[in-house]
C-alpha positions as CSV (number, residue, x, y, z in Angstrom):
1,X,103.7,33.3,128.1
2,X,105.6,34.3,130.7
3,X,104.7,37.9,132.3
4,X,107.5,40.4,133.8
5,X,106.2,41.5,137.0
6,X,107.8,43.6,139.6
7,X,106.8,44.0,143.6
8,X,103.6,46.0,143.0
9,X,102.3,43.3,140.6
10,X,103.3,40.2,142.6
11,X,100.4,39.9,144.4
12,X,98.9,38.3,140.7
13,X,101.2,35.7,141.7
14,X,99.0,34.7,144.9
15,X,96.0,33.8,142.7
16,X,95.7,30.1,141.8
17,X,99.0,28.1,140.5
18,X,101.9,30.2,139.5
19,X,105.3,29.5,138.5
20,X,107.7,32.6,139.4
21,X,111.0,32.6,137.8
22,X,113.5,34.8,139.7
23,X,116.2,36.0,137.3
24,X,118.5,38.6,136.0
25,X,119.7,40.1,132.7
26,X,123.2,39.2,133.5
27,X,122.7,35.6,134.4
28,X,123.7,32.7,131.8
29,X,121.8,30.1,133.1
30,X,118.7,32.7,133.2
31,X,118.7,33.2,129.4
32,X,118.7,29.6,128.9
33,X,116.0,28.7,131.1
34,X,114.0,31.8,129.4
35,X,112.7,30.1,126.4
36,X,112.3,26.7,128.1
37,X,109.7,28.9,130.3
38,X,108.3,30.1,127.4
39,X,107.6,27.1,125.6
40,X,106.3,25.0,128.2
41,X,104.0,27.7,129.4
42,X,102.2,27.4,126.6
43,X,101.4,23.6,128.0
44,X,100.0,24.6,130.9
45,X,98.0,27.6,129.6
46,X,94.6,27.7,131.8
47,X,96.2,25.6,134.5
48,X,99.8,27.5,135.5
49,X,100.3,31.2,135.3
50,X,103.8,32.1,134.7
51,X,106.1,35.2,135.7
52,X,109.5,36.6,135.5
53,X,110.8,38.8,138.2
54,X,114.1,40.8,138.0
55,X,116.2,40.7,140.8
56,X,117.8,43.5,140.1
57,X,115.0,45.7,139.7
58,X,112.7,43.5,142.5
59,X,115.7,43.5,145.7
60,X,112.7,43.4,148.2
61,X,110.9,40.1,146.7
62,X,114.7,38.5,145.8
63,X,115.2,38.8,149.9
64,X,111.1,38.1,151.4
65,X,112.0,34.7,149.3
66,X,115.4,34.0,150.3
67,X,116.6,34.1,146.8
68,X,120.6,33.6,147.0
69,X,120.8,32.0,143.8
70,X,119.3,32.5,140.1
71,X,117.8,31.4,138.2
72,X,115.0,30.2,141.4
73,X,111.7,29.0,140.3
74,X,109.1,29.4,143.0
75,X,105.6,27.4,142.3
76,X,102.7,28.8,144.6
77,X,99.8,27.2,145.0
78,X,96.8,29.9,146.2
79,X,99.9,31.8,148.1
80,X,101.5,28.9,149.3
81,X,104.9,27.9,148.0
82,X,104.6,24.4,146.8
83,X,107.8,24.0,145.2
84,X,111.6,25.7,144.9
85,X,113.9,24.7,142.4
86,X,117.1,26.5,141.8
87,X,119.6,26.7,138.4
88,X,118.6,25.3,135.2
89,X,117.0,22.3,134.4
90,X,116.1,21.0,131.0
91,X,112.8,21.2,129.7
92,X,111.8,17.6,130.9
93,X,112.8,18.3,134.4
94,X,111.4,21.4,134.4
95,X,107.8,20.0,133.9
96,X,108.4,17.1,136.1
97,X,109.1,19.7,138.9
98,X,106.2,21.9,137.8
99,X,104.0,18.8,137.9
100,X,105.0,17.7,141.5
101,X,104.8,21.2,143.0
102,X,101.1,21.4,141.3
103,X,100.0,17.6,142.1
């Protein structure tokens, strides 16, 4: 499951291994990388915490990240980024990234 957060809540994100998606109503390529996020969350349950931030709504974290483009996937690792990837990939891309950024 991926959880909507804002910038009071990102701090959740610090904790272990996360995967932020940084996205927007608006955006195409957003709602097709939505239920790819969804479904391979599921995968990773116990091991990868996922979360949606609006960009719209979250300006503040959109700029501490240096987020120019959407949809961004940030992977932290205890705080850490550990991985950026930017636009959509497919679903096998998507958890070859997530499993570099976590390895």
């Amino acid at each position: 499951m991926v959880k909507k957060i804002n910038s009071k809540d990102f701090s959740e994100t610090q904790e272990n291994i996360s995967v932020v998606d940084f996205n927007a109503t608006w955006c195409g390529p957003c709602k097709m990388l939505g239920p790819v996020l969804e479904d391979i969350s599921g995968e990773y349950e116990g091991k990868v915490n996922f979360y949606g931030v609006d960009v719209d709504d979250n300006q503040d974290l959109a700029a501490k990240y240096g987020i120019q483009s959407i949809p961004a996937l940030i992977v932290f690792k205890n705080g850490v980024e550990a991985g950026r990837q930017v636009g959509f990939v497919p679903k096998p891309a998507l958890k070859n990234f997530i499993d570099n950024s976590i390895a």
